[in-house]
LUMVO-243191 format. One record per residue: x, z, y of N, C-alpha, C, O, CB in turn; residue number from 1; chain. Coordinates in steps of 0.02 Angstrom, whole numbers, plus 50000, padded with zeros to 5 digits. Atoms other than C-alpha are relative to their C-alpha. Glycine has a CB too. Layout:
BEGIN
> nc1	nc3	nc2	cac1	cac3	cac2	cc1	cc3	cc2	oc1	oc3	oc2	cbc1	cbc3	cbc2	n	chain
> X	Z	Y	X	Z	Y	X	Z	Y	X	Z	Y	X	Z	Y	NUM	A .
...
end
This chain:
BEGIN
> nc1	nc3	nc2	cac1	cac3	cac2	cc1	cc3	cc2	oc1	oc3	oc2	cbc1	cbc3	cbc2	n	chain
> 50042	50000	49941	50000	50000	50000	50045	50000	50062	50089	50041	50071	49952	50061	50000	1	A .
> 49962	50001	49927	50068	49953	50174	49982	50055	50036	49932	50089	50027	49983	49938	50045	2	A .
> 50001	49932	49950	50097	50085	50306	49923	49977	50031	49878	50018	50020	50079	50005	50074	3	A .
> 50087	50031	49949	49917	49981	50419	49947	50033	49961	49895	50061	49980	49973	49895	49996	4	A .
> 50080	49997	50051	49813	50008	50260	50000	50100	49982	49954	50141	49978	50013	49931	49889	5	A .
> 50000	49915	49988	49885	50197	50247	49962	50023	50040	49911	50054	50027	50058	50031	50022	6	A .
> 50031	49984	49939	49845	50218	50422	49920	50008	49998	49894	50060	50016	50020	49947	50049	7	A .
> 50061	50030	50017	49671	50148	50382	49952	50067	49962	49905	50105	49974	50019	49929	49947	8	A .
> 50007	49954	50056	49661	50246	50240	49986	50084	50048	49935	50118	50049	50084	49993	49944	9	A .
> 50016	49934	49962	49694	50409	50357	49933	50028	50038	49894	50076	50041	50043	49999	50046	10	A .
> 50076	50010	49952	49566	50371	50467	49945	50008	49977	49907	50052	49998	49985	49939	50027	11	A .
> 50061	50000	50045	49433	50339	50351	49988	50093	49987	49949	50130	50017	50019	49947	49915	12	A .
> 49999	49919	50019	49470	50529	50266	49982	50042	50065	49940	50087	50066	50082	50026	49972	13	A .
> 50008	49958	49942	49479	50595	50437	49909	49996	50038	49879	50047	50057	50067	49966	50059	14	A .
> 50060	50025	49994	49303	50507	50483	49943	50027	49936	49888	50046	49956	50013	49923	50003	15	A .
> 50037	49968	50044	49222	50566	50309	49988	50082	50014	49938	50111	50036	50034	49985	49935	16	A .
> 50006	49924	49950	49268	50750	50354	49951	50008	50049	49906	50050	50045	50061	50014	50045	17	A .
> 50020	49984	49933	49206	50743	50505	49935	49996	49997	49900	50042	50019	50026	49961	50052	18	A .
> 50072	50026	50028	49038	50644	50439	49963	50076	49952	49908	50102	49959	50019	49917	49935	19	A .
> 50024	49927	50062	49018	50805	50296	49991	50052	50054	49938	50084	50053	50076	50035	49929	20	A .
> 49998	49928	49984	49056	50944	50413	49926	49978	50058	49882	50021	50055	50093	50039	50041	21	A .
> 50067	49985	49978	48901	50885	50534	49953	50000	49958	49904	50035	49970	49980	49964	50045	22	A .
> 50048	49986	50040	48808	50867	50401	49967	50054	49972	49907	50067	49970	50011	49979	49967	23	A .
> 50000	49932	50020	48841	51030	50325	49959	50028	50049	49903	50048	50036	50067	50032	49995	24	A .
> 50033	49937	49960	48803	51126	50490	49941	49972	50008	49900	50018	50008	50032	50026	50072	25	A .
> 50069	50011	49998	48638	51018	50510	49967	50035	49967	49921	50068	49991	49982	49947	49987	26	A .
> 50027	49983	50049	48599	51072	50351	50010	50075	49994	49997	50099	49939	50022	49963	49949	27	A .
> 49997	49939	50005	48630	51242	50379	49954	50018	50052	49908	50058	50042	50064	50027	50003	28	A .
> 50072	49990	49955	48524	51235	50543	49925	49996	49969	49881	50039	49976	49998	49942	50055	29	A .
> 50077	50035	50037	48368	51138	50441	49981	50089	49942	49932	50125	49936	50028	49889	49923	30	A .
> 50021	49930	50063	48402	51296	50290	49953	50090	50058	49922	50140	50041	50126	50040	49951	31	A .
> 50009	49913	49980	48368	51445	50427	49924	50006	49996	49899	50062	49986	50030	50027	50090	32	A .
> 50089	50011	50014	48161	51381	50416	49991	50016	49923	49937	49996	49903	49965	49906	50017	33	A .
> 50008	50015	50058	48182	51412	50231	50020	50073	49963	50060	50112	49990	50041	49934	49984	34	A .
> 49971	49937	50042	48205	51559	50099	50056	49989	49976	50072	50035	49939	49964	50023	49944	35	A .
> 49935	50031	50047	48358	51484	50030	50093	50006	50042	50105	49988	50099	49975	49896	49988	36	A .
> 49937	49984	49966	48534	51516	50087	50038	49940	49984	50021	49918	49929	50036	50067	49977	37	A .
> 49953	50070	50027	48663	51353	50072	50021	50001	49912	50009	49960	49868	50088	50003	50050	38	A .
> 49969	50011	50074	48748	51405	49908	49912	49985	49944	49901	49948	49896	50061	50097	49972	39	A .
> 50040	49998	50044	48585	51431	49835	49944	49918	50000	49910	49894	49955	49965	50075	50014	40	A .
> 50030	50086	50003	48511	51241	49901	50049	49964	49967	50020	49923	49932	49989	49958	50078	41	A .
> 49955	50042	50061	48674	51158	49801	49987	50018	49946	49995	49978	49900	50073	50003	49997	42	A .
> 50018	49988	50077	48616	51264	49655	49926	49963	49986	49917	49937	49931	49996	50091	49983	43	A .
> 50061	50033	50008	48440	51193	49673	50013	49938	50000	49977	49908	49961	49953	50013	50044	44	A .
> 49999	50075	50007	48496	51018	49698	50039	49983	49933	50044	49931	49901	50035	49964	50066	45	A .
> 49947	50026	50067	48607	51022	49559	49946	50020	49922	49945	49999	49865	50099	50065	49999	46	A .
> 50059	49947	50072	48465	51132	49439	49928	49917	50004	49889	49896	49961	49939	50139	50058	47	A .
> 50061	50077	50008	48348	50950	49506	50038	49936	49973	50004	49886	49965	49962	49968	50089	48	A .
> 49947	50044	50013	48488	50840	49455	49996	50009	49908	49967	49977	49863	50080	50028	50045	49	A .
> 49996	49962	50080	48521	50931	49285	49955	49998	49953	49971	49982	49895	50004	50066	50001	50	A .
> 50066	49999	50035	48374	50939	49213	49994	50088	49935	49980	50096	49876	50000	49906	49947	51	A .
> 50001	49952	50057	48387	51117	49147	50031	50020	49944	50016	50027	49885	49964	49995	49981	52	A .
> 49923	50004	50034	48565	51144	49109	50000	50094	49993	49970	50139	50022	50080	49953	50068	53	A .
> 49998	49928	49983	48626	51307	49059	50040	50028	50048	50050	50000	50102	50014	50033	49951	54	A .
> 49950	49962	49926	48738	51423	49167	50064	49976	50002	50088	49960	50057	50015	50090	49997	55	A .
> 49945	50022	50017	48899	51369	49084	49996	49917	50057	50014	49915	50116	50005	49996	49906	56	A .
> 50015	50061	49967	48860	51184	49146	49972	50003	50083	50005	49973	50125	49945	49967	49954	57	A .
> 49985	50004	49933	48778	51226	49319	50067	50029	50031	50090	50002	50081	49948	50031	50030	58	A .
> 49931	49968	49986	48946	51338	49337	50049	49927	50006	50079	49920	50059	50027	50062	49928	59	A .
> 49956	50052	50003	49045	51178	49307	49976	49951	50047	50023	49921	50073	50007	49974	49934	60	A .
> 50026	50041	49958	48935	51068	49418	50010	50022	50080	50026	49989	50130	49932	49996	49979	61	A .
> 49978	49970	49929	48955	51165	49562	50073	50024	50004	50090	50041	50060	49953	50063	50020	62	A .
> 49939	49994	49990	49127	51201	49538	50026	50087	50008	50082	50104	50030	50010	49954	50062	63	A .
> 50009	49925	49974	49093	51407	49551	50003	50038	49929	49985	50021	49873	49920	50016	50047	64	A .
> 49983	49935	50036	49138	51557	49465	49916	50016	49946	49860	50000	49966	50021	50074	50077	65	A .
> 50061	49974	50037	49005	51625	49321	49972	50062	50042	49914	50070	50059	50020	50024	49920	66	A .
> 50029	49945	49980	49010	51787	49397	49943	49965	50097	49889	49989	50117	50085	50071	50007	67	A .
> 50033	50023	49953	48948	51689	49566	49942	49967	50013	49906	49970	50063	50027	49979	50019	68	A .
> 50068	50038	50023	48812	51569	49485	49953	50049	49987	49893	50044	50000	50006	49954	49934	69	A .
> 50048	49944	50046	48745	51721	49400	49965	50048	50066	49906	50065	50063	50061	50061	49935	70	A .
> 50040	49975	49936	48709	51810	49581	49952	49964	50020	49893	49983	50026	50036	50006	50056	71	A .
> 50056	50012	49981	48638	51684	49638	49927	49946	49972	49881	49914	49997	50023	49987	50053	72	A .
> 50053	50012	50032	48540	51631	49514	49928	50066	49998	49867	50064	50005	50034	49983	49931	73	A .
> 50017	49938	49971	48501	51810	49529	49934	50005	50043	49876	50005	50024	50056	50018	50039	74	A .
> 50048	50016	49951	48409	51802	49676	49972	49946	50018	49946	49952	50074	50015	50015	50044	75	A .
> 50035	50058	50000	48339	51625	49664	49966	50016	49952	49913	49984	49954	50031	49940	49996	76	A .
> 50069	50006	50027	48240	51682	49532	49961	50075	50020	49907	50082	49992	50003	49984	49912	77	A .
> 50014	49935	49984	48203	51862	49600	49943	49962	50053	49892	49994	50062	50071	50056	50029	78	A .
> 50031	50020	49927	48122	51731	49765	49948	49945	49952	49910	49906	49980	50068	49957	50074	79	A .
> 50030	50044	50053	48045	51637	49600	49985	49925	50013	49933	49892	50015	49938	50028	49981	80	A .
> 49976	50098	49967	48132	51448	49655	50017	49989	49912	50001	49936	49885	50108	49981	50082	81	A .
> 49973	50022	50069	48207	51468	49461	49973	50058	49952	49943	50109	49966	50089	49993	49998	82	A .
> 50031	49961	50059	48170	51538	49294	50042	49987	49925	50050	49932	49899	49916	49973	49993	83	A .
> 49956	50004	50070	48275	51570	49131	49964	49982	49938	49931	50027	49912	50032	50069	49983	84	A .
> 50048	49992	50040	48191	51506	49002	50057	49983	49937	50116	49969	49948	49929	49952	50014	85	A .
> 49972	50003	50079	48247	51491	48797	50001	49927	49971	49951	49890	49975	49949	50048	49946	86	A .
> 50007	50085	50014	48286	51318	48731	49965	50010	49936	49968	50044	49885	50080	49946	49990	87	A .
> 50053	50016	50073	48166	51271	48619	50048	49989	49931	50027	50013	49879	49949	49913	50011	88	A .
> 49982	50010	50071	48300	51211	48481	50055	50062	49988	50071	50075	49930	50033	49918	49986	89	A .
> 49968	49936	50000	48404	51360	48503	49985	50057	50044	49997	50067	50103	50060	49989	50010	90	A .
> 50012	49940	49946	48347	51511	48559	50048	50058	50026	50029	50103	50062	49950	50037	49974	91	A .
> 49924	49961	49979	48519	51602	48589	50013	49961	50074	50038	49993	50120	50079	49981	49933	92	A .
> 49977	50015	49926	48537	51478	48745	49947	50007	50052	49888	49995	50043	50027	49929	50007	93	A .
> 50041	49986	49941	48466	51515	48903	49989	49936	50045	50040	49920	50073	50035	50056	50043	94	A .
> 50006	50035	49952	48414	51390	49004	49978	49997	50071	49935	50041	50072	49981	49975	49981	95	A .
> 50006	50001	49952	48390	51360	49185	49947	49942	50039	49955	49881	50043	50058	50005	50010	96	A .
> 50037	50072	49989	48236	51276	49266	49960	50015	50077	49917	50057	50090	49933	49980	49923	97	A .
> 50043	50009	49929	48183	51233	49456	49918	50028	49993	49881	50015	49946	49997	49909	50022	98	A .
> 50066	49978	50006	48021	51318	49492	49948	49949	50045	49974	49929	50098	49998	50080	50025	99	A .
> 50037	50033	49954	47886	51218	49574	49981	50040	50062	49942	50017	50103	49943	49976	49968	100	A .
> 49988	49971	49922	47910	51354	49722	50095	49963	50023	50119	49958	50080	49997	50120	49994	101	A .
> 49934	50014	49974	48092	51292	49731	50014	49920	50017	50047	49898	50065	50051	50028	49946	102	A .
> 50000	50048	49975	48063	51116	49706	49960	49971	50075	49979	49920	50104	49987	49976	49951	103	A .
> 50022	50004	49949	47947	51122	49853	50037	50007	50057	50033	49974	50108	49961	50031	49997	104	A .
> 49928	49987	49946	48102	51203	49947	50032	49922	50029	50027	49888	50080	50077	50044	49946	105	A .
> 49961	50075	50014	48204	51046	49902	49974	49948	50044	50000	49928	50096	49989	49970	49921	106	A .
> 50029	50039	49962	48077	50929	49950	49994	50006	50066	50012	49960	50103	49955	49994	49981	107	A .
> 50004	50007	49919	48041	50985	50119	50080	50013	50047	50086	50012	50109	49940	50067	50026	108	A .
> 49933	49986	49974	48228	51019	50156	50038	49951	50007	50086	49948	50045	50033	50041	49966	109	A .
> 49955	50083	50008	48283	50826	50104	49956	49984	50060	49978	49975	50117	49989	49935	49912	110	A .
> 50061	50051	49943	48120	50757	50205	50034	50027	50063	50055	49982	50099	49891	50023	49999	111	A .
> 49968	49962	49923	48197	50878	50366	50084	49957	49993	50090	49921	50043	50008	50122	49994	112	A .
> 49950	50033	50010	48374	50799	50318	49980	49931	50017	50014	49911	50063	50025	50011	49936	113	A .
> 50008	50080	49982	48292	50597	50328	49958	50000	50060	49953	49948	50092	49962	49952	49939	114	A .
> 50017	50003	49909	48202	50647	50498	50064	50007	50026	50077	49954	50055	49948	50069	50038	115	A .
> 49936	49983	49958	48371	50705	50570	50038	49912	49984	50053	49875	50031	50056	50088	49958	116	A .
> 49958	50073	49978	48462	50526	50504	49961	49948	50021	49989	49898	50044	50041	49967	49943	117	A .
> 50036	50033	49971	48320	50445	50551	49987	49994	50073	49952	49955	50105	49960	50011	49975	118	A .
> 50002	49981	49929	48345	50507	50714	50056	49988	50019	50057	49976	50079	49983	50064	50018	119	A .
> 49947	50008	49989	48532	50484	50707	49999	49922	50005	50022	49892	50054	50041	50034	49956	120	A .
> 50022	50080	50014	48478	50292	50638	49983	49951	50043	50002	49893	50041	49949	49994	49965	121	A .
> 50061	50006	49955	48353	50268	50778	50029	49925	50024	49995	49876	50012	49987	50070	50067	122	A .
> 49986	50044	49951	48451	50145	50879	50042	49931	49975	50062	49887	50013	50037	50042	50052	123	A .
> 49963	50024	50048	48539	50052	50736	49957	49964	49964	49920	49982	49918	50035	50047	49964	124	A .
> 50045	50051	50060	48461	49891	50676	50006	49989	49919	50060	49990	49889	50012	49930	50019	125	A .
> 49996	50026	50072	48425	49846	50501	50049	49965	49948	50057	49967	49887	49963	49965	50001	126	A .
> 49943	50060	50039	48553	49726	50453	50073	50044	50005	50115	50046	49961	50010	49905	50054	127	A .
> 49947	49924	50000	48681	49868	50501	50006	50040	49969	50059	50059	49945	49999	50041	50036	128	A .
> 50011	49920	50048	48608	50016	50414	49993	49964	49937	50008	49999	49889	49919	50061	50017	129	A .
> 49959	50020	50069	48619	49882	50262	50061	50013	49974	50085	50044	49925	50006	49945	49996	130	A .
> 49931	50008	50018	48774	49844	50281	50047	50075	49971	50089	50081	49927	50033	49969	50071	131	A .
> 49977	49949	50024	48810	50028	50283	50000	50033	49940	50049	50056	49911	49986	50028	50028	132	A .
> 50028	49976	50070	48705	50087	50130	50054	49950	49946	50063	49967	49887	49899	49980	49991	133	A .
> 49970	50063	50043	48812	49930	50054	50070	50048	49978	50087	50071	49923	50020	49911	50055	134	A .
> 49929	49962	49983	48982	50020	50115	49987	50052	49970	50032	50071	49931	50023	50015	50074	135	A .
> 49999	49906	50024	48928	50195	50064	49989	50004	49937	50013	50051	49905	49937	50055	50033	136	A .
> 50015	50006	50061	48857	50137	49902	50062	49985	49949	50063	50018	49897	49952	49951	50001	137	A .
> 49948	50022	50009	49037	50038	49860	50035	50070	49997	50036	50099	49943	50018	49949	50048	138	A .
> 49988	49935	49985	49113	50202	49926	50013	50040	49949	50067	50060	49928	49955	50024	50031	139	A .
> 50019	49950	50047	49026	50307	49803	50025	49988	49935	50053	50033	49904	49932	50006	49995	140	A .
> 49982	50018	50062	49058	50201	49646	50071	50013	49995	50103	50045	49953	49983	49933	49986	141	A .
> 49910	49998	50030	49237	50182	49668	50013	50076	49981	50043	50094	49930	50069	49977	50072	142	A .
> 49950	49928	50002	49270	50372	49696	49937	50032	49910	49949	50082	49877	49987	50077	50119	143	A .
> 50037	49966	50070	49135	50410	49528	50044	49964	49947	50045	49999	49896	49905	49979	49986	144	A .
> 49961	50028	50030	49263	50279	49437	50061	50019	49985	50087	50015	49930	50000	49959	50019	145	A .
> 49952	49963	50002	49408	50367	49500	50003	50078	49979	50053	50114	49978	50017	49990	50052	146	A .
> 50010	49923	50041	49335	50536	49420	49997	49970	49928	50043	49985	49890	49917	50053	50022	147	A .
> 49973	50010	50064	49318	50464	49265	50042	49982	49981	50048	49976	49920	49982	49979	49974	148	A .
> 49925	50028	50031	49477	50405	49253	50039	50053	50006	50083	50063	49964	50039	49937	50038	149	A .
> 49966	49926	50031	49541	50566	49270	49951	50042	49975	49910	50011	50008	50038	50047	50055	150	A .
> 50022	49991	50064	49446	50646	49161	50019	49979	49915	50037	50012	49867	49951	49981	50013	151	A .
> 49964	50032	50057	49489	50528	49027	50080	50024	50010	50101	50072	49978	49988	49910	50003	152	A .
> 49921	49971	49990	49674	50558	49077	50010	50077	49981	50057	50098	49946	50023	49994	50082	153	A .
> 49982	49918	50034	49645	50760	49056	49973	49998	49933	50011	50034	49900	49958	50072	50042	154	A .
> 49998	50021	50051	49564	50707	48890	50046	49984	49937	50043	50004	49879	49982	49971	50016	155	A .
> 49959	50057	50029	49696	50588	48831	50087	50045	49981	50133	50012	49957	50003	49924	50074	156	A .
end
């Protein structure tokens, strides 16, 4: 890679950052209308993702400590967003399942998230915000390509 495309390269990273961290604090503004604290909306998006993984697996999905999932699973189901239930083919595992009070969370917390880029959007024609979804979509694949390839590599 040439030093231009480095450069390039910097920029971009420096521009993603920057893109996440407003996001984040949006999304921490949008959460204060809500029972849910941040860590505990990545555990809900990941528990709607999952489909009713156990703890071991949301622990790995979120990237967090057992003893830390287990708090706040804790109190996400104490606010009854989640619920432990017994897997039907083994009843030794516990499973983990979004409550239809939590998915309701979710839902109105994304919809408050696509008013805000919809509002960020506003002034940004169509053939643009393609092009972008195009870029961001590209984006995404490569870096889900470049996880499985390491993976396979810690595998291998």
């Amino acid at each position: 890679m040439n030093s231009h495309a480095k450069e390039l390269v910097a920029e971009a990273e420096l521009v993603l950052r920057e893109i996440a961290g407003i996001i984040k604090r949006r999304g921490r503004d949008i959460l204060i209308d809500y029972p849910v604290t941040p860590p505990q909306f990545s555990a809900l998006l990941a528990l709607r993702k999952l489909k009713n993984p156990t703890m071991t697996q949301l622990c790995e999905y979120l990237s967090l400590a057992s003893s830390t999932v287990t708090d706040l699973v804790d109190r996400m189901e104490r606010n009854e967003m989640v619920e432990r239930i017994r897997d039907a083919e083994d009843r030794r595992i516990i499973r983990l399942k979004i409550t239809k009070q939590g998915l309701k969370v979710v839902e109105a917390v994304v919809e408050q998230r696509r008013i805000y880029l919809t509002e960020v959007f506003e002034d940004i024609d169509g053939e643009t915000l393609q092009d972008l979804l195009r870029l961001l979509t590209l984006l995404r694949g490569k870096m889900q390509q470049h996880q499985e390839k390491l993976k396979e590599s810690e595998t291998n």
